[in-house]
Legacy VTK file of the C-alpha trace (Angstrom):
# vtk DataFile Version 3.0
C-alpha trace
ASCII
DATASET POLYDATA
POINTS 438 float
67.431 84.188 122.345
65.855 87.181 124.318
66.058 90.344 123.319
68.783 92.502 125.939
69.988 95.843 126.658
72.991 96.741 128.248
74.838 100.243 129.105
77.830 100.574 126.602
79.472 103.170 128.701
80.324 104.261 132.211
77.492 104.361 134.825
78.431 108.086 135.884
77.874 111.435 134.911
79.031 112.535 131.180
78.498 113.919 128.130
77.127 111.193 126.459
75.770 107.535 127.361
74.914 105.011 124.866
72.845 101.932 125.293
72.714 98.595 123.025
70.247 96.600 122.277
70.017 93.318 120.816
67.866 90.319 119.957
65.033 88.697 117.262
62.157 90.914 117.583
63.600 93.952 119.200
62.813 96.589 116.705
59.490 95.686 116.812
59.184 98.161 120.180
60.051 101.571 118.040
56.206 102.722 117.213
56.077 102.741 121.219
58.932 104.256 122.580
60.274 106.968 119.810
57.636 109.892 118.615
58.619 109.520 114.952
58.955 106.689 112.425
62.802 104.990 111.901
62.448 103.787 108.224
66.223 102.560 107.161
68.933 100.779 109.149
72.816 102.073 109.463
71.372 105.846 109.474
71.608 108.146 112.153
68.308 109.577 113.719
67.370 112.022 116.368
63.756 110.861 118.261
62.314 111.868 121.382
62.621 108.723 123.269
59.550 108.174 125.854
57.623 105.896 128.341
54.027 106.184 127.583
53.327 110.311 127.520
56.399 111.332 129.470
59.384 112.396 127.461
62.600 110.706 128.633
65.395 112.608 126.303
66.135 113.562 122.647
68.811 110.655 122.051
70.175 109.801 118.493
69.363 106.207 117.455
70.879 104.025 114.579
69.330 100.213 114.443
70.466 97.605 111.941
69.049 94.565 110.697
69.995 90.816 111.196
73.402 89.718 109.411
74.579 93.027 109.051
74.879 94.164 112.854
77.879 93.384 114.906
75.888 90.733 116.947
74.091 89.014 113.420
70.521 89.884 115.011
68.578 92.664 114.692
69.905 95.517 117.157
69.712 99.559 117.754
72.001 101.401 120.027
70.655 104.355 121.323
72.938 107.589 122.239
71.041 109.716 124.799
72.391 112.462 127.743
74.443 111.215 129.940
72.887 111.911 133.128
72.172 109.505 135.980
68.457 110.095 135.952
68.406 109.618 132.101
70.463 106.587 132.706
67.999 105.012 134.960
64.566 106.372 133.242
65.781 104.215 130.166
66.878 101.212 132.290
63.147 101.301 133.326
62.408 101.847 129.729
63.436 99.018 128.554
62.800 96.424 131.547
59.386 97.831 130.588
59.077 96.645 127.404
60.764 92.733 127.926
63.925 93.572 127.170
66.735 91.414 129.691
69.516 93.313 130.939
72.846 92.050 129.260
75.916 89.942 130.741
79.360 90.455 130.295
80.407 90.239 127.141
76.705 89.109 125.678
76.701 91.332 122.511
80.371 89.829 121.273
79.381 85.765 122.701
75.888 86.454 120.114
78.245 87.771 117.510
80.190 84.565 117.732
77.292 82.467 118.199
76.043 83.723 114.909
79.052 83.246 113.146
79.742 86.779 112.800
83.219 86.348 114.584
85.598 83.136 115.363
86.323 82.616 119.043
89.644 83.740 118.858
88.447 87.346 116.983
85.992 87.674 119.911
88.863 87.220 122.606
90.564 89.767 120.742
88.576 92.151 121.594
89.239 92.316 124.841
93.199 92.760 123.977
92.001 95.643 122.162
89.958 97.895 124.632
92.841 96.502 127.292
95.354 97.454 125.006
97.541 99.945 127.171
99.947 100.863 124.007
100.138 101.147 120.199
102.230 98.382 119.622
99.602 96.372 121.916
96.707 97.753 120.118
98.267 96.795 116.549
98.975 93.005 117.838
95.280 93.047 119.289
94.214 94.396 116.201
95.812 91.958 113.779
93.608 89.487 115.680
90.554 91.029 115.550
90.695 91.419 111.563
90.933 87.658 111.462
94.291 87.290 111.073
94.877 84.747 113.817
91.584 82.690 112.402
93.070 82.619 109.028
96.604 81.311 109.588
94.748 78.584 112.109
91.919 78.119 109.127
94.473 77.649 107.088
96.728 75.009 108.957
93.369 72.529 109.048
93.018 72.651 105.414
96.232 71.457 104.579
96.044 69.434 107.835
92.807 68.132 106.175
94.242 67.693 103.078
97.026 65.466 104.568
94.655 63.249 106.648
92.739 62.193 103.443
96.048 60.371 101.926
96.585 58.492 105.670
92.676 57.429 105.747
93.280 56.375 102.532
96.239 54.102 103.333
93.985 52.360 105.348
90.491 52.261 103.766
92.712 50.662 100.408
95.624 49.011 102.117
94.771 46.093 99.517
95.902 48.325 96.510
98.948 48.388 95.311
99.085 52.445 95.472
101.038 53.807 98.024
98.783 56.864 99.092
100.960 57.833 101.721
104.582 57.272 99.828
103.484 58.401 96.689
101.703 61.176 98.038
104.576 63.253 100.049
102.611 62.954 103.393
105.599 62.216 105.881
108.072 65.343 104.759
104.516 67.469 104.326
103.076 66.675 107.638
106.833 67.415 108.576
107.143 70.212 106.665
103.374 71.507 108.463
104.972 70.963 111.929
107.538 73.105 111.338
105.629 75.802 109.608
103.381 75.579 112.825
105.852 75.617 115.362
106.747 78.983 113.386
103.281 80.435 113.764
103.433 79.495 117.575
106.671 81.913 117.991
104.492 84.594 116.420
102.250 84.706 119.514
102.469 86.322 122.483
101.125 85.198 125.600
98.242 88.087 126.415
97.329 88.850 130.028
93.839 90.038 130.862
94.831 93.425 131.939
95.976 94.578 128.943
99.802 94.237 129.798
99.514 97.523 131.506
102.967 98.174 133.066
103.292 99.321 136.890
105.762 102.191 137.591
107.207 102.092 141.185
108.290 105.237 142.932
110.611 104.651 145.782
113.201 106.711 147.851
113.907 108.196 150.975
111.518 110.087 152.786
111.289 114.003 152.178
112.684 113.273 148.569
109.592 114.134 146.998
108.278 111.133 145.972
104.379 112.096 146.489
104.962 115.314 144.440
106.224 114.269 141.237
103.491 111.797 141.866
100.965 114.561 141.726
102.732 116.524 139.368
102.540 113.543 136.809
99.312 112.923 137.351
98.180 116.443 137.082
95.984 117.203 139.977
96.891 116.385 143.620
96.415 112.449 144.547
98.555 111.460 146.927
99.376 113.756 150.716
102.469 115.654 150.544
103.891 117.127 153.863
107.384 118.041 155.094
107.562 115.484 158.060
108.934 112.361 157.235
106.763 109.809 156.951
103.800 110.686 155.774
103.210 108.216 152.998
102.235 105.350 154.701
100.433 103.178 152.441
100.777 102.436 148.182
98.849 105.085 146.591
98.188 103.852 142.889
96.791 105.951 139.655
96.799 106.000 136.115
99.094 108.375 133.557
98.839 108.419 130.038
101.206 109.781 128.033
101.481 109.438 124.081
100.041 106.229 122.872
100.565 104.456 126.188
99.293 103.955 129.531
100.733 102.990 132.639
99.981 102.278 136.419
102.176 104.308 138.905
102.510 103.624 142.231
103.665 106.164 145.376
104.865 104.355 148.138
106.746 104.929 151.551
110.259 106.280 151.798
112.039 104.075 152.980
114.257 104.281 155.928
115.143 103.123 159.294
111.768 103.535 161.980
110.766 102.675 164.872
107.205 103.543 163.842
105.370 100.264 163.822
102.793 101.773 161.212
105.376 103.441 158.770
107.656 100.399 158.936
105.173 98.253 157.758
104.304 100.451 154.872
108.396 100.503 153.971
107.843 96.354 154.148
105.016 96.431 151.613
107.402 98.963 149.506
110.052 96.670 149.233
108.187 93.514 148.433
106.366 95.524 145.937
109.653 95.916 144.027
109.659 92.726 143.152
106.141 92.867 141.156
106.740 96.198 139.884
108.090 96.631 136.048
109.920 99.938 136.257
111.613 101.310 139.570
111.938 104.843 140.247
114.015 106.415 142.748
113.478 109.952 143.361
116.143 111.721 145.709
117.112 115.500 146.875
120.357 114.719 146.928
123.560 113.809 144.923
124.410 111.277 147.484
125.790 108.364 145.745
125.824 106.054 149.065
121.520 106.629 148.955
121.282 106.154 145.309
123.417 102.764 145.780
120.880 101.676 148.584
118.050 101.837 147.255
119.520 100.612 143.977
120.663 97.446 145.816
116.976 96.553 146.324
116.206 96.358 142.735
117.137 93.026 140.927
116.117 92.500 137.234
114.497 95.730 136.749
114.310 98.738 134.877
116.012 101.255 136.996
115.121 105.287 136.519
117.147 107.524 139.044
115.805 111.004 139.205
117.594 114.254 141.134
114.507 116.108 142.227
114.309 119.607 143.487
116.431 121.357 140.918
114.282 124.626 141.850
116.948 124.903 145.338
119.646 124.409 142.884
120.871 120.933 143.347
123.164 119.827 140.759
124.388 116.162 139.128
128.104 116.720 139.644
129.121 113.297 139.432
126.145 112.235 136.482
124.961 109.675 138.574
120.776 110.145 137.568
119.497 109.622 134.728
116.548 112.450 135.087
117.125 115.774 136.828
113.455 117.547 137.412
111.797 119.615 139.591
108.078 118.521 140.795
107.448 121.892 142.489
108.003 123.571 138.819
107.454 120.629 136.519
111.173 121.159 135.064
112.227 118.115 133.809
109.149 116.466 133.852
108.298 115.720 130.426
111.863 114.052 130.122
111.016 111.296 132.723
107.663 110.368 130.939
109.573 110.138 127.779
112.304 107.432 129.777
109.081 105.737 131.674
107.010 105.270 128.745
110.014 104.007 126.451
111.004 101.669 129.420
107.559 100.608 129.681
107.384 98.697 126.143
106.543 95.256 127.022
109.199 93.117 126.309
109.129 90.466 123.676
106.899 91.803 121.094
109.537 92.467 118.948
108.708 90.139 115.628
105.498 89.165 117.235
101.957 89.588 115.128
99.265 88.047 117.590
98.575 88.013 120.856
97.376 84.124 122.227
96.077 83.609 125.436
96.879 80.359 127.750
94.121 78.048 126.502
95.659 78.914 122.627
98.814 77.960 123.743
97.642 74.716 125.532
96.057 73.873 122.343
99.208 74.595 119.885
100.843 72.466 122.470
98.567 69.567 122.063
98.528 69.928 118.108
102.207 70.180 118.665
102.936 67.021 120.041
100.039 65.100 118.189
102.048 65.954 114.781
105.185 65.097 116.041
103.827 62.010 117.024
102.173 61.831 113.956
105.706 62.021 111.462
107.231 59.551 114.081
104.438 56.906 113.321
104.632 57.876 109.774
108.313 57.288 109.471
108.172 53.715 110.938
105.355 52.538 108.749
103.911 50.256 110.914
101.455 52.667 112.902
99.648 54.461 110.350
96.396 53.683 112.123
98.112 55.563 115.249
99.183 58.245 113.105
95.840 58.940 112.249
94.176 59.414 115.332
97.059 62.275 116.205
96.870 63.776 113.232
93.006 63.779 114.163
93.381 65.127 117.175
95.708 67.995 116.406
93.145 69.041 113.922
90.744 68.633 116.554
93.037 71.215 119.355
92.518 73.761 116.094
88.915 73.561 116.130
88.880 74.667 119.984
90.909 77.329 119.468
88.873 79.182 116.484
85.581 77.955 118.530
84.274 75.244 115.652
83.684 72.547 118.728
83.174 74.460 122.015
81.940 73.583 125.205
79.313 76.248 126.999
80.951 76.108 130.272
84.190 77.255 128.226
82.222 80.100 126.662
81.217 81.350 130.233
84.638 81.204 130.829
85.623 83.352 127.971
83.044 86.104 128.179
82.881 86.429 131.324
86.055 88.041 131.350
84.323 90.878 129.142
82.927 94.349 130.310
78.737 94.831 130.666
77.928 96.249 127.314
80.253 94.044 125.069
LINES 1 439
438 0 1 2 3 4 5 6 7 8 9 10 11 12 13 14 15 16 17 18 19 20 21 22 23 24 25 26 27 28 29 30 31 32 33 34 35 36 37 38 39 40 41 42 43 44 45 46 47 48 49 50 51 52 53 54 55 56 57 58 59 60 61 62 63 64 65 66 67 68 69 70 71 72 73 74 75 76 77 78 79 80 81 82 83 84 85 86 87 88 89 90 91 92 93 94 95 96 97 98 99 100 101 102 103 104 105 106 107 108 109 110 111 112 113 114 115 116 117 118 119 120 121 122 123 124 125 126 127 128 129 130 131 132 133 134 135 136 137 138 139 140 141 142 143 144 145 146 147 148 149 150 151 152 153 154 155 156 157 158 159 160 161 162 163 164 165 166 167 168 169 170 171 172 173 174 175 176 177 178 179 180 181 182 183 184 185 186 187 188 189 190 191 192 193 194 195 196 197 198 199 200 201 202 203 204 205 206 207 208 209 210 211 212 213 214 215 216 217 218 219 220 221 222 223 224 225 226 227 228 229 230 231 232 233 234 235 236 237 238 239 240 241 242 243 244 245 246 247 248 249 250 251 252 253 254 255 256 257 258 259 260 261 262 263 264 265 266 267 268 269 270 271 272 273 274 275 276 277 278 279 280 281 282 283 284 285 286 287 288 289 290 291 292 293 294 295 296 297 298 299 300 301 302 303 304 305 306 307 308 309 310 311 312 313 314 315 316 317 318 319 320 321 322 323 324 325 326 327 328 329 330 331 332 333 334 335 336 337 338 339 340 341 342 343 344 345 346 347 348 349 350 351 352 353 354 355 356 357 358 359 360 361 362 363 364 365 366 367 368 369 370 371 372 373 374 375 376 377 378 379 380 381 382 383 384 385 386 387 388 389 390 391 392 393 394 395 396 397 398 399 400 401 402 403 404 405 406 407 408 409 410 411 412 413 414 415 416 417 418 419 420 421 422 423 424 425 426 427 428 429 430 431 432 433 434 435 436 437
């Protein structure tokens, strides 16, 4: 394979950028492009990095060799300025000397290639840098240490071990041994069933953005939806005005708070219009309730016929009322919200990200350990059902030639999931889903 580079962070303006690089022969370029010698791998060096006589940066540079880099080649990453122009002058670099700029997910798809990583670790890594949570970063993680590999690794060699006793029934069906009676197979390939059907509830089905929850803000207009939208956020994203109406549109962002992330969405307030262009903004707020994962409503008032409105719209969801604008003294005579803030002076704030991000826990993970993604549970489906079949045949004695072949090909589902027998096509699939860089 060709030697590639690829930019491991952002393309914009930072402190830092750091580029990888990756492939047989690819050290082999360091007498020409750094000033000084780099005499031992895994150590941390500052060069002057150039093109020719021209200086390009004083970057830090750490290269390792064959087996024992991440991709199981010989690589260097190279940790430079982060400046557009320094950016592109190393781009140039390393076009320069035959280096291929990187696809998605081309570092991790050689690791695997190499056998540095099973298919299933290398998916995990995308959980990980998607993970939006700690308990979705400790699931992700599990995988990524192998976890996931070994409990499948494991299932084959005692699926392997139980297949040798059924081909044996057949190559020696003229002896008088019993390999399969004598040998325990039905209640073990039983017993293995129902061991696996128990690994199977220990997955959770992983989406590929991370799980990331979306936070709706809804309400009546003037209630001051668009600040505490801002306020959360921290700087000013979304238009705030005192005539009704102003929020038109879904305006989305990001807050973190703690060890979790979460999408949060500003939308119109919804009332009664004649206002062609507001009311279809209230129509896209209301159908966006029903792909939303926490609802807030956000009054100015203790008005318990409003709170029930807007409530009414909101069907299997998390629910969060907030009383806002406790800074013209409104009060919660009758406790009907479950937050009472202030966006203008933040009071109360810090409470409702507390209730968001606790409400925002994906639900489910409770007692789970891996995350498994549709074509994993396709597979365990398949394996499923071929073992099944498998004790059935077993159990009438008359198929064991049948029984077999399913036992075959459940051990054959397990291979595609850990990556042992994998198409390309599927591979493009896979890491293609991956960021530029990985």
């Amino acid at each position: 394979m060709s030697s590639v580079f690829a930019l491991a962070t952002p393309a914009t303006k930072s402190a830092l950028c750091v580029f990888r690089v990756s492939g047989s022969g690819c050290l082999d370029v360091f007498d020409s492009i750094f000033t000084k010698e780099l005499n031992e791998p895994r150590k941390f060096y500052q060069r002057s990095l150039v093109s020719g006589s021209t200086v390009i940066d004083t970057v830090g540079v750490v290269f390792f060799e064959g087996s024992s880099s991440y991709t199981g080649e010989d690589s260097f990453e190279v940790y430079a300025h982060g400046g557009l122009a320094v950016m592109g002058s190393i781009v140039d670099l390393f076009k320069q000397v035959g280096f291929d700029e990187a696809g998605p997910g081309e570092f991790t798809k050689r690791a695997f290639l190499n056998g540095k990583l099973s298919l299933s670790e290398a998916e995990s890594v995308v959980d990980v840098i998607n993970a939006s949570s700690k308990e979705v970063l400790e699931i992700s993680l599990n995988s990524l240490r192998g976890g996931f590999s070994d409990e499948v690794f494991g299932f084959s060699k005692k699926l392997d071990a139980l297949r040798k006793f059924v081909e044996g029934s057949i190559d020696f069906s003229d002896e008088d041994y019993d390999f399969i009676k004598e040998g325990g197979v039905v209640d073990d390939v039983s017993r293995l069933c129902a061991d696996f059907g128990g690994f199977v509830n220990k997955c959770f089905l992983s989406g590929e953005s991370g799980m990331k929850k979306v936070v709706l803000f809804v309400g009546p207009p003037n209630s001051g939806k668009s600040s505490l939208f801002n306020r959360l956020l921290g700087f000013d994203r979304a238009l705030v005005s005192d005539i009704p109406g102003t929020t038109r549109d879904l305006i989305e962002s990001e807050v973190f708070y703690n060890n979790s992330s979460f999408r949060v969405l500003d939308s119109a307030g919804i009332r009664e219009t004649d206002d062609v262009i507001e009311g279809k903004g209230i129509e896209l707020t209301v159908s966006q309730i029903e792909s939303a994962d926490v609802i807030v409503g956000v009054f100015d008032s203790a008005d318990p016929v409003a709170l029930l409105e807007i409530k009414s719209l909101v069907v299997d969801k998390v629910f969060i009322s907030v009383l806002n604008k406790l800074d013209l003294g409104l009060k919660d005579e009758g406790s009907l919200f479950d937050v009472l803030l202030s966006a203008k002076t933040g009071e109360g704030v810090v409470g409702l990200k507390k209730l968001i991000s606790s409400s925002s826990v994906i639900k489910g993970l409770v007692d789970k350990e891996y995350f498994a993604r549709s074509r994993h549970i396709k597979l365990f489906n398949e394996g499923l059902v071929c073992l099944e079949a498998a004790v059935a045949k077993l159990r009438s004695g008359a198929d064991v030639e049948l029984a077999a072949e399913d036992l075959r090909l459940a051990r054959v589902a397990l291979d595609e999931v850990v990556g042992a027998k994998t198409s390309d096509s599927l591979l493009g699939d896979i890491f293609n889903d991956f960021c530029i860089g990985k």
